[in-house]
C-alpha positions in Angstrom: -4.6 42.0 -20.7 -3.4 38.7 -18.8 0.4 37.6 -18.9 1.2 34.4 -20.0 2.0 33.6 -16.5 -1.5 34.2 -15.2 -2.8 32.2 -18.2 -0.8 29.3 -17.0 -1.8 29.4 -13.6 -5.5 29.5 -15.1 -4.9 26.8 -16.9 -3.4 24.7 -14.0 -6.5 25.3 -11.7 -9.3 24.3 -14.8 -6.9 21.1 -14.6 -5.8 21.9 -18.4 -2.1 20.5 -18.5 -1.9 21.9 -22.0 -1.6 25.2 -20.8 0.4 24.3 -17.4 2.5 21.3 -16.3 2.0 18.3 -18.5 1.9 15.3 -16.2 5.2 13.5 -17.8 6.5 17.2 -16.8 5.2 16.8 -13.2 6.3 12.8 -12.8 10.2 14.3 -13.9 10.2 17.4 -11.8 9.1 14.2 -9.0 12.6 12.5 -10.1 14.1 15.9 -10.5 13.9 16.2 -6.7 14.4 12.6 -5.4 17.0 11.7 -8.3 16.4 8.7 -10.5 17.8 5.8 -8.2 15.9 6.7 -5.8 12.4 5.1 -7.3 14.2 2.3 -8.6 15.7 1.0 -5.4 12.5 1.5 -3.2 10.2 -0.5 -5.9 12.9 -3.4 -5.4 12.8 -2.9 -1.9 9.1 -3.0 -1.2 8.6 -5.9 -3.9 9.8 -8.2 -0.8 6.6 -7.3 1.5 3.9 -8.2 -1.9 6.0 -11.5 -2.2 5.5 -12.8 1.4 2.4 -11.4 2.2 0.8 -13.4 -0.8 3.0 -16.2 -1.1 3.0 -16.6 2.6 -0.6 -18.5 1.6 0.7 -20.4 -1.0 4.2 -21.7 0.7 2.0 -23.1 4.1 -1.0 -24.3 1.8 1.5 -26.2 -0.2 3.1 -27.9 2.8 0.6 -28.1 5.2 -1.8 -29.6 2.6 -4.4 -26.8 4.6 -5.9 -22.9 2.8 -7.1 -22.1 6.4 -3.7 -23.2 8.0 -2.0 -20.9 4.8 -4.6 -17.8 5.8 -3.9 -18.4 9.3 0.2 -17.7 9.1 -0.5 -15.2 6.5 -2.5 -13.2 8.9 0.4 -13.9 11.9 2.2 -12.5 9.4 0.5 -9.2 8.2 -0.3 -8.9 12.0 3.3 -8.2 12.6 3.9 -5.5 10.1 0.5 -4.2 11.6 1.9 -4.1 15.4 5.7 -2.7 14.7 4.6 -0.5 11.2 3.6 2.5 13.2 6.6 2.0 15.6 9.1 2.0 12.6 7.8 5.4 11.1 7.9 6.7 14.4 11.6 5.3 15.0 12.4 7.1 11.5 10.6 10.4 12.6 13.1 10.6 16.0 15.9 8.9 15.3 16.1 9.5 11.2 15.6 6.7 8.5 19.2 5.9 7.5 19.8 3.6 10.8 16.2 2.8 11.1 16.1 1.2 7.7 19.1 0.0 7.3 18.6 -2.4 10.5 15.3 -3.7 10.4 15.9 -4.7 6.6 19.2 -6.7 7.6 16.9 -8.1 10.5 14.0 -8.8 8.0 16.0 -10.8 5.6 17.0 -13.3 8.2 13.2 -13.3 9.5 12.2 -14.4 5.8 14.8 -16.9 5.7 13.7 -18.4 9.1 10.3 -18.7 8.4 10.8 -20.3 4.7 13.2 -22.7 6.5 10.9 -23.4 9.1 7.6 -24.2 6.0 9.8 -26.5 4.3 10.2 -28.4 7.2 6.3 -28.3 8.4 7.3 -27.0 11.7 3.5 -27.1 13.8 1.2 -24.1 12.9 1.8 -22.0 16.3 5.7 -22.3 15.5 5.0 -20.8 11.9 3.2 -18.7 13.5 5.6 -17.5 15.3 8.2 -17.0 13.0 5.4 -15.2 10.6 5.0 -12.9 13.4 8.9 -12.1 13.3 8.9 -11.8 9.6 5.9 -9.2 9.4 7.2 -7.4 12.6 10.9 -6.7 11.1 9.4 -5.3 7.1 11.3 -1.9 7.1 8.3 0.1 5.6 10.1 1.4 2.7 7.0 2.1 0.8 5.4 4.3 3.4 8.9 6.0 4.5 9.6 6.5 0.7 6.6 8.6 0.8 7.4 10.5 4.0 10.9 10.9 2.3 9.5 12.2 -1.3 7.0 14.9 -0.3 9.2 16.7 2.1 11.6 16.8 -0.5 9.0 18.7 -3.1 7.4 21.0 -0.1 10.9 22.6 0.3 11.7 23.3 -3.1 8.6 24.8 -3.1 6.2 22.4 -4.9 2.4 23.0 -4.4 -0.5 20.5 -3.4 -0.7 19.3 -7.0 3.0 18.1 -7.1 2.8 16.5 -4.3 -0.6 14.5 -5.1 2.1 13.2 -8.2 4.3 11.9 -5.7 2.0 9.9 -3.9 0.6 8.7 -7.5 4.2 7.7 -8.4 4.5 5.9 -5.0 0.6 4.3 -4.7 1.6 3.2 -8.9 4.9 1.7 -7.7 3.2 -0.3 -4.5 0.5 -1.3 -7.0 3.2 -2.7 -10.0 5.0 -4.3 -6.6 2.3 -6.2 -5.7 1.8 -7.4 -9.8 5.2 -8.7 -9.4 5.0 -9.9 -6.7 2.3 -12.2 -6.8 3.7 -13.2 -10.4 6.8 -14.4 -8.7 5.8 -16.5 -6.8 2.9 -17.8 -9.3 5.7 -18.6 -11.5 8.0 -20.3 -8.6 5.1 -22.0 -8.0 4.1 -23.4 -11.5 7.9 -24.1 -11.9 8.8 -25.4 -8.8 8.0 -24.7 -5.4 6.9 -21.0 -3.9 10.2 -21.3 -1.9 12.0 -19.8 -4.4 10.4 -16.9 -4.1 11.3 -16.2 -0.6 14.8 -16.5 -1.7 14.6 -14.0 -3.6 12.5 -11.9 -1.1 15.4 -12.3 1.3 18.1 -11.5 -0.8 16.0 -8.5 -2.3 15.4 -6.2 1.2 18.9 -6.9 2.4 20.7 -5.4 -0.6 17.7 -2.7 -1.8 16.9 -1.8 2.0 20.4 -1.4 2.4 20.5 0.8 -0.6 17.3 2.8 0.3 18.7 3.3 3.7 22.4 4.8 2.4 20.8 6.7 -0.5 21.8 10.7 0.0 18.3 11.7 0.3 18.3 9.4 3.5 20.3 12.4 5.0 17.9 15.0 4.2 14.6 13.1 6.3 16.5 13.4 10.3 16.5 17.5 10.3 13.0 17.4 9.7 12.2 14.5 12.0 14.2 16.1 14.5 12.0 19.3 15.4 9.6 18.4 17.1 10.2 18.7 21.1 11.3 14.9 22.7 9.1 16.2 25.5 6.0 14.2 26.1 3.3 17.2 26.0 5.2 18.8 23.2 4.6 16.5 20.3 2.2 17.7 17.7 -1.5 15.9 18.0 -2.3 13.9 15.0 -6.0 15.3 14.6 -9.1 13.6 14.2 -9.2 13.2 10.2 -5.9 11.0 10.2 -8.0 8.5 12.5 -11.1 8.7 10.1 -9.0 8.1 7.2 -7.7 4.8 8.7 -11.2 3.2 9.5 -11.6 3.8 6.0 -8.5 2.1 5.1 -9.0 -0.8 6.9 -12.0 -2.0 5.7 -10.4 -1.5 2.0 -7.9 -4.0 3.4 -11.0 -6.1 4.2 -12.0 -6.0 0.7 -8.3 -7.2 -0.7 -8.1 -9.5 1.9 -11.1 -11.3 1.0 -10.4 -11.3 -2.7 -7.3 -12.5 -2.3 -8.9 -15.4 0.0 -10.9 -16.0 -2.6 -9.0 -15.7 -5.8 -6.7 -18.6 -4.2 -10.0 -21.0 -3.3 -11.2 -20.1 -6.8 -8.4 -21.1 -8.4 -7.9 -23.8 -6.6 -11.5 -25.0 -7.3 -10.6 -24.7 -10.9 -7.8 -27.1 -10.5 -5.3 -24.4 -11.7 -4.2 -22.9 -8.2 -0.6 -21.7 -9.7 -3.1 -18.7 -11.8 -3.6 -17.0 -8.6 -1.1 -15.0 -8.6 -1.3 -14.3 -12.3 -4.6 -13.1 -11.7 -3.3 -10.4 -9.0 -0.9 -9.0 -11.7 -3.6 -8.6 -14.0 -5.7 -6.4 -11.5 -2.6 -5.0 -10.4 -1.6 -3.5 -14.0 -5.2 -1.9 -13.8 -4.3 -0.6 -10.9 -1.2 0.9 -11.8 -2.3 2.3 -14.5 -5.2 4.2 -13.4 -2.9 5.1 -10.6 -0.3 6.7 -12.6 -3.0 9.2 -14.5 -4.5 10.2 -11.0 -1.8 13.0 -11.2 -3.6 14.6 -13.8 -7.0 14.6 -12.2 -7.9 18.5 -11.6 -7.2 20.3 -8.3 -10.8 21.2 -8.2 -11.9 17.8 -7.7 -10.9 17.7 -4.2 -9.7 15.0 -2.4 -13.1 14.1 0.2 -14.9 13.7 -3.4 -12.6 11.6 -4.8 -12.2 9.5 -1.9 -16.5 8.9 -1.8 -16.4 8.1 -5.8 -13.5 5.6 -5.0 -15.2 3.8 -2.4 -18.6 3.9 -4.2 -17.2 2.4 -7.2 -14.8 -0.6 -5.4 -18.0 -1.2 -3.8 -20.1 -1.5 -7.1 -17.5 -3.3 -9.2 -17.2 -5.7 -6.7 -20.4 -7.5 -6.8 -20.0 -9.6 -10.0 -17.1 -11.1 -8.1 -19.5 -12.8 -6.0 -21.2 -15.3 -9.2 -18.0 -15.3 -10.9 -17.1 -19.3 -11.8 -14.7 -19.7 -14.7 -11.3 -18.8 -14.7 -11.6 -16.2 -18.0 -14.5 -14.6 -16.1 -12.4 -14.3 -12.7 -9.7 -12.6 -15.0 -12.2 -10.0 -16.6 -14.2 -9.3 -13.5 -10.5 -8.8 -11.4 -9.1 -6.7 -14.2 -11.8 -4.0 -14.2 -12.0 -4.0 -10.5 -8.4 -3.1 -10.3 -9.2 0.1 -11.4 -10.3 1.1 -8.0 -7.5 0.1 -6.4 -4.8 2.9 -6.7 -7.4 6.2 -6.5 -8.4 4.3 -3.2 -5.2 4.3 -1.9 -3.5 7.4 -3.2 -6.6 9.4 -1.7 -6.1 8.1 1.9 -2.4 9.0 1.7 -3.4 12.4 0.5 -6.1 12.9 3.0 -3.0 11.9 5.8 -0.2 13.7 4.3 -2.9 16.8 4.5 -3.5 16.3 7.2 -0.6 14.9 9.7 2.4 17.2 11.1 5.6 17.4 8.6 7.6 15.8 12.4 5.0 13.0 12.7 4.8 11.8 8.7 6.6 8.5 8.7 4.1 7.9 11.5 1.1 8.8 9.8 2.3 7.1 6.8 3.4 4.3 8.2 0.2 3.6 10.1 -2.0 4.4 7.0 -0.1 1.8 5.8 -0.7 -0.3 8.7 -4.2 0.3 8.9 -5.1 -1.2 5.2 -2.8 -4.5 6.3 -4.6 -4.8 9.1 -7.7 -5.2 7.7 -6.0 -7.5 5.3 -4.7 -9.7 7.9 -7.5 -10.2 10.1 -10.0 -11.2 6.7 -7.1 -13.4 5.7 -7.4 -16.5 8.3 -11.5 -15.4 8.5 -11.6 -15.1 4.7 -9.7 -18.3 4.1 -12.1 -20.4 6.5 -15.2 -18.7 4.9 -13.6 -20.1 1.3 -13.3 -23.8 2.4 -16.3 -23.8 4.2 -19.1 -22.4 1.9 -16.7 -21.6 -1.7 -15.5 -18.5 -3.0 -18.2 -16.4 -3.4 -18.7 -16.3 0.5 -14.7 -14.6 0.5 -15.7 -12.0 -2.3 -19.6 -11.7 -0.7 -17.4 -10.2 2.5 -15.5 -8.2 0.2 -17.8 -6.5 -1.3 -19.6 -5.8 2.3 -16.5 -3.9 3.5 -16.4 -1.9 0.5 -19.9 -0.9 1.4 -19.0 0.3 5.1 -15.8 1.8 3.6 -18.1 3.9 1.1 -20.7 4.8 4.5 -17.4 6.3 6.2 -16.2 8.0 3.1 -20.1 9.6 2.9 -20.8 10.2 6.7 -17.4 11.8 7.4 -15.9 15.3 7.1 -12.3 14.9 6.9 -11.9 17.8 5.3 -12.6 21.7 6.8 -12.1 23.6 3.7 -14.4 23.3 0.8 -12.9 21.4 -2.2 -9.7 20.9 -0.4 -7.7 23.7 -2.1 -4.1 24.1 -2.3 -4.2 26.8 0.3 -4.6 24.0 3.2 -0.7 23.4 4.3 0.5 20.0 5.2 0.5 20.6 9.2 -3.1 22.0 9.3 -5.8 20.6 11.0 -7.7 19.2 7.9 -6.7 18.1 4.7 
């Protein structure tokens, strides 16, 4: 006769909460671990990067008079946080995240201050650009080193693969409410008064909630693990090929929000009500979030290289109608169901890295994940935004929904994964997720 204990671990691997842990039981055995502040003062601290990246169109539009000037230093911008991301996470691997943290998000407020200062007085594009470039290189990562923070946390007290695909729900839902906020922020600054405001507010936000992430006690707990890894040159641990395979993917799904964002603001604009763009992100943001936060029940069985082909299949499907969209209620319903796709996209590429990268090179692999889906959003951004002006909105989403396409072909094509169904028997350092 089976024990109870074998009938909840039976239970667990059909996916049945019921019989196993619930996922509210999961998401505070999460906060059990990382203590309650902890969330809290990393979703204030990463709200900062969703307000500049989008406002950073909407300040230079509004004082430059120019979208493609606006795309332009938006992309200087997310180009930046693309160079120095992956430098950051490794800094934090070596070094530890405490210092790391704690002095790029002092350096970053001042960046964000500069460059406001330097919009309001229309300073020439290639000086924006430059102090874009300063603002998106000095971002402290928080959202990616929160991550790298969390799940090492959970592996040590012993939590399994399913645990630690809640973590990275919890994280992928709190990056997804960020950039709701965000973009609502400075909506509302802008419907009120000028998007200015909302860089304020950015500036004050990283210095204080960096400062907090950085000092928190589980800051302490990140060097000893970043620290084992040989400082020799040949005795660093490889990242393998998946980690690579994962971020081609990830780009182009930076394509895709690049583009939508491009053209969501021309749109808008088009409609005469430009201050609804960012109201329009939160709306596909709270889609997001909240098919982000029930990704933590999805079963073990449905592995993570399935899930990944499903959620590039469908961002590529559900965005098409995009394309012939032309009223603003239409924009809203259209954007609100395609948020859905969102947070399984990116909660699967983290997985599929934290799988798959060395516990000594996470921040890293995180970091650049990170990195990788900015990319792609920066480069669409001043393309995106010149597509918009020349030939309308539907040209911006038309790309979209072509990179969502070539994301899907890589998600198909690939083999990221060397055990079938990606079970829970595949440890974090091993070669495939």
């Amino acid at each position: 006769m089976a024990t109870k204990a074998q009938i909840a671990r039976d239970a667990e691997r059909a996916g049945d909460t019921s019989g196993g842990r619930g996922l509210l039981d999961a998401y505070r055995e999460v906060i059990g671990h990382t203590g309650a502040a902890l969330p809290v003062i990393s979703f204030l601290g990463r709200l900062p990067v969703a307000m500049i990246q989008f406002g950073s169109v909407l300040l230079v539009t509004e004082t430059s008079g120019s979208l493609a000037t606006g795309g332009i230093v938006a992309c200087a911008l997310a180009l930046g946080q693309v160079t120095m991301g992956p430098f950051v996470g490794r800094l934090a691997d070596r070094r530890g995240q405490r210092s790391v943290v704690l002095a790029f998000s002092l350096l970053n407020a001042v960046a964000i201050a500069a460059y406001t200062l330097g919009a309001l007085l229309e300073l020439p594009t290639p000086a924006l650009v430059a102090l874009a470039v300063l603002a998106g290189a000095s971002i402290p990562g928080i959202g990616p080193l929160a991550r790298a923070r969390a799940v090492p946390l959970v592996r040590r007290a012993g939590g399994d693969d399913r645990l630690v695909n809640t973590v990275l729900s919890l994280e992928s839902t709190m990056d997804e409410l960020s950039f709701v906020l965000g973009p609502a922020l400075v909506g509302l600054a802008a419907v009120a008064a000028h998007p200015a405001y909302a860089f304020g507010a950015a500036a004050l936000l990283v210095a204080v909630c960096g400062t907090g992430f950085a000092l928190h006690p589980t800051g302490r707990t990140v060097p000893a693990a970043g620290q084992r890894p040989p400082r020799a040159r040949g005795g660093r641990h490889r990242l393998p090929r998946e980690v690579y395979v994962v971020r081609v993917g990830l780009v182009f799904l930076g394509v895709l929000l690049g583009a939508c964002g491009a053209g969501i603001t021309a749109l808008t604009e088009e409609l005469g009500q430009p201050g609804q763009a960012g109201l329009v992100y939160a709306a596909m943001g709270v889609m997001s979030a909240v098919v982000g936060l029930s990704m933590a029940a999805l079963p073990e069985r449905f592995g993570l290289n399935a899930r990944w082909r499903l959620a590039t299949a469908a961002a590529a499907l559900l965005s098409l109608p995009l394309v012939w969209t032309d009223s603003m209620t239409g924009l809203y319903l259209v954007v609100t169901v395609f948020g859905a796709v969102y947070a399984p996209n990116l909660i699967t590429g983290f997985g599929l890295t934290e799988r798959a990268c060395p516990p000594g090179r996470l921040a890293e692999g995180m970091t650049f994940a990170a990195s990788a889906f900015v990319g792609g959003q920066a480069v669409t951004l001043a393309v995106a935004g010149r597509l918009a002006e020349s030939h309308g909105p539907g040209a911006a989403f038309a790309l979209g929904s072509a990179a969502a396409a070539v994301a899907f072909l890589v998600a198909l094509v690939a083999r990221p994964g060397t055990r079938a169904g990606d079970t829970a028997e595949v440890t974090p350092g091993a070669a495939g997720p």
